[in-house]
C-alpha positions in Angstrom: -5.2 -30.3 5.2 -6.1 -26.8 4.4 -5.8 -23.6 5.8 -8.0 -20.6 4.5 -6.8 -17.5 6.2 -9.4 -15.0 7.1 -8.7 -11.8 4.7 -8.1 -8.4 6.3 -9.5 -5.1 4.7 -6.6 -4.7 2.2 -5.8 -8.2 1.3 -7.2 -11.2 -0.5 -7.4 -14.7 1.6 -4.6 -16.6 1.8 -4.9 -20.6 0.7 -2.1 -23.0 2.4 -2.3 -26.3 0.5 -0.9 -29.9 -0.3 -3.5 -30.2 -3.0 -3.2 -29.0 -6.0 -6.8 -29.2 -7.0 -7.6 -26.3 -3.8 -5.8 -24.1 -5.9 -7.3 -22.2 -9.0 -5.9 -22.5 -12.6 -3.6 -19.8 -12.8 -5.2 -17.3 -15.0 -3.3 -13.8 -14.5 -5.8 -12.1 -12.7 -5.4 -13.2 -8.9 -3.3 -10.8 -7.1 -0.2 -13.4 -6.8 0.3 -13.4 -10.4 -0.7 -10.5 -11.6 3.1 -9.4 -11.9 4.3 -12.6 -13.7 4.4 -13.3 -17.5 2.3 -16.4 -17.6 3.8 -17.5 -21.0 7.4 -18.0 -19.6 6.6 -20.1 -16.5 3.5 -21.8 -18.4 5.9 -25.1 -18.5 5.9 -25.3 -14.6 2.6 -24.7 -14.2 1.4 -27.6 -16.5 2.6 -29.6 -14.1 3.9 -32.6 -16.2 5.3 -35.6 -14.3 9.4 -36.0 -14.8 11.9 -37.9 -13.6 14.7 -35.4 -14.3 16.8 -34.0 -11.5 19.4 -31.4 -10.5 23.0 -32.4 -10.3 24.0 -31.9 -6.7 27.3 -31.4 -5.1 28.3 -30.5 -1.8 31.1 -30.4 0.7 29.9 -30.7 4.7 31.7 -29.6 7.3 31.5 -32.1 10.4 28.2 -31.9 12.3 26.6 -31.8 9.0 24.4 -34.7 7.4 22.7 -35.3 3.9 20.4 -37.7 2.8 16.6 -38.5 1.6 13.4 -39.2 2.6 9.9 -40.2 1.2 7.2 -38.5 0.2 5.0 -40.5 2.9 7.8 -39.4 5.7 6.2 -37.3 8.8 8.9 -34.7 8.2 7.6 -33.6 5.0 3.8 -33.3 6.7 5.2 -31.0 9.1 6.3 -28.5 6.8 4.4 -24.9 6.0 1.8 -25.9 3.4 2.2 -24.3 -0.2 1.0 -21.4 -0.9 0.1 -21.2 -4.5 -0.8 -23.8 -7.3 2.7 -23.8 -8.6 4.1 -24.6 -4.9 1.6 -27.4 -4.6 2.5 -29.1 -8.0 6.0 -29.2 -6.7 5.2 -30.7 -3.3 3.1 -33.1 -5.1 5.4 -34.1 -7.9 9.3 -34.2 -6.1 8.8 -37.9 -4.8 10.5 -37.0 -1.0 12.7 -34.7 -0.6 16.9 -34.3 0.4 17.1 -33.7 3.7 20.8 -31.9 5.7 20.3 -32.0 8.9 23.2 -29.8 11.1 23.1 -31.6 14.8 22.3 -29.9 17.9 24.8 -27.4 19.4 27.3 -27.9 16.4 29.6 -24.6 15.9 30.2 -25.3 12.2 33.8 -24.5 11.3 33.0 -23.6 7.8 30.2 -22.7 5.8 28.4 -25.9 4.5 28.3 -25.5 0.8 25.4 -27.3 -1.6 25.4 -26.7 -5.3 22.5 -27.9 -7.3 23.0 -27.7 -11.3 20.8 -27.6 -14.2 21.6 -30.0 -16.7 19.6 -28.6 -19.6 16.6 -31.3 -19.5 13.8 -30.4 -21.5 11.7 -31.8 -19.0 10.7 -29.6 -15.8 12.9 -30.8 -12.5 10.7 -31.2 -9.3 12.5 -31.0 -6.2 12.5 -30.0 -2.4 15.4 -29.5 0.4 14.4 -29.8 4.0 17.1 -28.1 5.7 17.3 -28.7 9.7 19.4 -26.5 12.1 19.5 -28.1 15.8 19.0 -26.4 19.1 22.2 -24.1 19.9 23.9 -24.9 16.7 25.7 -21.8 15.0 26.8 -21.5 11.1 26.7 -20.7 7.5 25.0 -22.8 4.8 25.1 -21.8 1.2 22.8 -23.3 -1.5 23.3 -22.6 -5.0 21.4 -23.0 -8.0 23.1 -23.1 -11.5 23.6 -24.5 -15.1 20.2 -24.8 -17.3 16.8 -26.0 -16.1 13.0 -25.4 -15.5 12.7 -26.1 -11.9 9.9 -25.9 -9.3 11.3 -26.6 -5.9 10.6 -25.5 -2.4 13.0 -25.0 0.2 11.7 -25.9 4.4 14.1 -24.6 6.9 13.7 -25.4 10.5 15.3 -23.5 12.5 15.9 -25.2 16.3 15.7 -23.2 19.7 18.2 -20.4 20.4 20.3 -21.3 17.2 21.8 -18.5 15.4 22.2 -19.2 11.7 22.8 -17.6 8.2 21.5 -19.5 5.2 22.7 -18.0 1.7 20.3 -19.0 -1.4 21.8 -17.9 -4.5 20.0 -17.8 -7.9 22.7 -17.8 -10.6 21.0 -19.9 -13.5 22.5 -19.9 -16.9 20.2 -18.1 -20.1 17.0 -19.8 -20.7 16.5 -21.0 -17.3 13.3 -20.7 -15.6 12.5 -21.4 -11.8 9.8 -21.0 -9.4 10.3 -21.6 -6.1 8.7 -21.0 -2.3 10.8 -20.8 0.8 9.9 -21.3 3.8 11.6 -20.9 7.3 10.3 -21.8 10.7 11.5 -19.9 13.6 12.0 -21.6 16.9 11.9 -20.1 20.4 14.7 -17.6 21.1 16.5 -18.7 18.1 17.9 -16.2 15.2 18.0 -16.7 11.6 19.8 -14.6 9.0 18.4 -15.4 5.2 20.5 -13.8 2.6 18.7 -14.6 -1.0 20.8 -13.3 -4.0 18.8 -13.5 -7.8 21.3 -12.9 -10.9 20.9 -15.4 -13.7 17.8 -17.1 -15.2 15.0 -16.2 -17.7 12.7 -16.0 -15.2 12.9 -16.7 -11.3 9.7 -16.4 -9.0 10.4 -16.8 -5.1 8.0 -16.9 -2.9 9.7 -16.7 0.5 8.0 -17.2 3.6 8.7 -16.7 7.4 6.9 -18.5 10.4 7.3 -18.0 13.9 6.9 -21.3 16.0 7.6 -19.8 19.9 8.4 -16.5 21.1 11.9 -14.6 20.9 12.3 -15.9 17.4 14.5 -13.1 15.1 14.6 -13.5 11.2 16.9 -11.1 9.0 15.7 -11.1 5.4 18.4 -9.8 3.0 18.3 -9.9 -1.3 19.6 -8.5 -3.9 19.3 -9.3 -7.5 20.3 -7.9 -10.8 18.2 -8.4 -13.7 19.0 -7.9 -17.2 17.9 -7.6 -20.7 14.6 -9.3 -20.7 14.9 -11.0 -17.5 12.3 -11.2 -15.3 13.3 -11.4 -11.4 10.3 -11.6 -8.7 10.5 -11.8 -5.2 7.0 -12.5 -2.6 8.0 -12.1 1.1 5.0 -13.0 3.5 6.4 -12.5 7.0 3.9 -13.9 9.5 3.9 -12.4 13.2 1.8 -15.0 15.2 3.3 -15.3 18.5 4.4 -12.7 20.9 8.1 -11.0 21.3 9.7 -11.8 18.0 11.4 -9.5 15.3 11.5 -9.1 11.6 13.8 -7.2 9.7 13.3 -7.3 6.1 16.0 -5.7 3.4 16.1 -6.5 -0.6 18.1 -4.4 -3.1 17.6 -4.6 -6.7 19.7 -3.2 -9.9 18.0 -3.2 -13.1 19.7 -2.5 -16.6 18.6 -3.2 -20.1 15.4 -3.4 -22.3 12.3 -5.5 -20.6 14.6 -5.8 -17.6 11.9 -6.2 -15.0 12.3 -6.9 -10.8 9.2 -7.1 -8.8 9.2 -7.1 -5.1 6.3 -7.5 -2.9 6.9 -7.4 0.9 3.7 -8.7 3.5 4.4 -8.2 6.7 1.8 -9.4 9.1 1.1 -9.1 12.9 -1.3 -10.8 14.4 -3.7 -10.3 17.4 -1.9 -12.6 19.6 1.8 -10.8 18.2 2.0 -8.3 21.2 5.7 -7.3 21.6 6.6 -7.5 17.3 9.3 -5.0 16.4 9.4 -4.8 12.4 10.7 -3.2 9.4 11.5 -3.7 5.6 12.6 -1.8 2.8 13.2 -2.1 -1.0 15.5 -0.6 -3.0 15.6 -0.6 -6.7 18.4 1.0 -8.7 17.5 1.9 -12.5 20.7 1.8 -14.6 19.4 2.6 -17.9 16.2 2.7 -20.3 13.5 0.2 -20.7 13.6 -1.4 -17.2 10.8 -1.3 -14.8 10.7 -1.8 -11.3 7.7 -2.7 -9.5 7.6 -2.2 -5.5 4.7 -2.9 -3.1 5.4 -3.0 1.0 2.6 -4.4 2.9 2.1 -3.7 6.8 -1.0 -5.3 8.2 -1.0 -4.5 12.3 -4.0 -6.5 14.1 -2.7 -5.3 17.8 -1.6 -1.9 19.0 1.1 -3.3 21.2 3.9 -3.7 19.5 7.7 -2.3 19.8 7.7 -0.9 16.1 6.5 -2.0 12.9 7.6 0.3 9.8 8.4 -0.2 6.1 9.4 2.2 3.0 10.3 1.6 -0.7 12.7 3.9 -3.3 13.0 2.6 -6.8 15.4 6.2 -8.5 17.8 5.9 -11.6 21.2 5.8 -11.7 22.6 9.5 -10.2 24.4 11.2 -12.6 26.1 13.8 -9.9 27.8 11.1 -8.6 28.7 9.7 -12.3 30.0 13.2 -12.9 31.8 13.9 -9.1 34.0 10.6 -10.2 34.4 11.5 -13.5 35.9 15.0 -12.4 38.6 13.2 -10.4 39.6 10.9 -13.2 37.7 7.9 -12.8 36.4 6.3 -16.1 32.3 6.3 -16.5 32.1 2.8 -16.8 34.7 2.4 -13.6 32.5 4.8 -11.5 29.2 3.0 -12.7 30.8 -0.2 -11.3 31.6 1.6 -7.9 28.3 3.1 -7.5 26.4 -0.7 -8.2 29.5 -1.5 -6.0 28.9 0.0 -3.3 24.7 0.0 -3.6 25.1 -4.1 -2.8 28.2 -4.2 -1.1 27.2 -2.9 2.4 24.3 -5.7 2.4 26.8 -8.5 1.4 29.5 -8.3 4.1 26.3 -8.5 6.5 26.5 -12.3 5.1 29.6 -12.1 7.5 31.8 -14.7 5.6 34.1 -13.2 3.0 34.4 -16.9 1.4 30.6 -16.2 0.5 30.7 -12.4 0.1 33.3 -11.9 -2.5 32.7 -14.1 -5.3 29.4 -12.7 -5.1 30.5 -9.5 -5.5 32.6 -10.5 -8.4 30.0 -11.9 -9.9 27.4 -8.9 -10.1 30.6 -6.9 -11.1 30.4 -9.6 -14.5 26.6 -9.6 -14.3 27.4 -5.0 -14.5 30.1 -5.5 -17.5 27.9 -8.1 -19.4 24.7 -6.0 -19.7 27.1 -3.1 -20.4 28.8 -4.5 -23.7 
């Protein structure tokens, strides 16, 4: 099936696809790539067949199943549609998908932890998780990505009436890595979802995250941060949907930059539709320039179809590193490259302990503190 959104005044029409062939050859030019170098992800985008996968571990609390399905399952044709050519060569190519599943009114006790790990194939690694909260079910679920790899994957979560859930998806890939991915979660009636993505490692990493509302009273957090480095290229496409009536958005994404041909791009499209009356919504990106030769590029959409809504808002500030508060440290004995870690610090701190699980929070703290000392030496 395909679904051509009409466009508004300011934007292009939208393509939601299973087929590949609906989708132009990626040239540069169309709006969604017009930020990303071509070259690097040109392996993806080829779309070679490959049996090679991702190593996965993961330890599930009780409440919480894993397992697969087919590509031919009517799970998988009830998911949001791709969005771009890259998204439909992964759906097309992953043969099924892994499926967790966390049953209906389960309080997990812990967070439910999935690693998935690179193993340095050659060969480009298709894949797709289906993650499935039940009704009235509460937790934390982490999913990381690490080790070496080209990867195209797209993540589906489903999130069931009146749960309240935060899912973590952290990016930490080793040099040379390169992965494009689209995210997709679906918002159920009265139900609350807290989305925490967090982009350090890789070449290049292109997210395409998207957020659907499937009854009313539906509330989706959005929270990032990434840090990119010397040459790295870090890109992050929100598309927030506002279709049904009564539902919130809150979108949040903080960004570092330091080092020569670092480059973060963030674009933020928040929609509201006709039928959206009720839609209270805001997002903002930050971008923190440590140093010469990195660029920061920052567009916030708002596209507002009805005038009854609660709020609907968005801003962006991309400044360099202040050297007041460099020098206010300095005066009281603090080491520049101790009071540049404390400023970075405290820039993604505050957004972290949102997460709300210190077991998830502080290694990734400790980890952009690495990320901070690395690009430093």
């Amino acid at each position: 099936m395909t679904t051509v959104h009409p466009p508004l005044d300011v934007r292009p029409a939208r393509t939601e696809s299973t087929r590949v062939e609906d989708f132009p050859t990626v040239t540069g030019r169309e709006e969604q790539w017009r930020f990303t170098p071509l070259r690097r992800i040109s392996a993806l985008l080829n779309g070679a067949d490959s049996s090679a996968q991702l190593e996965w571990t993961h330890d599930l609390p009780d409440g919480v199943e894993i397992g697969a399905v087919q590509d031919d399952d009517p799970l998988l044709k009830s998911l949001p549609e791709p969005v771009d050519r890259l998204a439909a060569l992964a759906r097309s190519r992953c043969d099924g998908a892994v499926v967790l599943r966390v049953a209906e009114q389960t309080a997990l006790q812990r967070p439910v932890e999935v690693d998935l790990r690179g193993t340095g194939s050659d060969e480009v690694v298709w894949g797709q998780v289906v993650i499935e909260i039940g009704a009235f079910a509460t937790g934390t679920i982490v999913l990381r990505h690490s080790g070496q790899a080209r990867y195209a994957g797209g993540v589906a979560v489903l999130v069931g009436d009146s749960a309240n859930v935060t899912i973590v998806v952290v990016q930490d890939w080793d040099a040379g890595s390169v992965h494009g991915g689209q995210l997709d979660t679906v918002v159920g009636r009265d139900a609350s979802v807290k989305q925490v993505a967090v982009t350090l490692g890789g070449d290049l990493v292109r997210l395409v995250n998207n957020v659907h509302y499937a009854a009313p009273g539906g509330s989706a957090e959005l929270l990032g941060l990434y840090f990119a480095g010397i040459g790295q290229h870090l890109e992050h496409r929100l598309w927030v949907n506002h279709s049904v009536p009564d539902c919130r958005s809150r979108v949040e994404y903080r960004g570092a930059l330091q080092g020569q041909d670092a480059h973060a791009v963030w674009v933020g499209d928040v929609i509201i539709r006709t039928a959206a009356t009720g839609t209270d919504t805001y997002e903002l990106n930050r971008n923190l320039v440590l140093g010469d030769g990195a660029r920061a590029d920052s567009v916030p959409n708002l596209e507002i179809e009805t005038g009854e809504v609660v709020g609907a808002g968005h801003a962006s500030a991309t400044g360099r590193f202040d050297d007041e508060q460099l020098f206010y440290l300095q005066s009281r004995g603090i080491p520049a490259a101790q009071a540049r870690r404390l400023v970075v610090r405290g820039f993604f701190a505050s957004l972290l302990t949102r997460i709300g699980e210190e077991s998830v929070s502080a290694p990734l703290l400790a980890a952009i503190e690495a990320r901070l000392d690395e690009e430093a030496a």
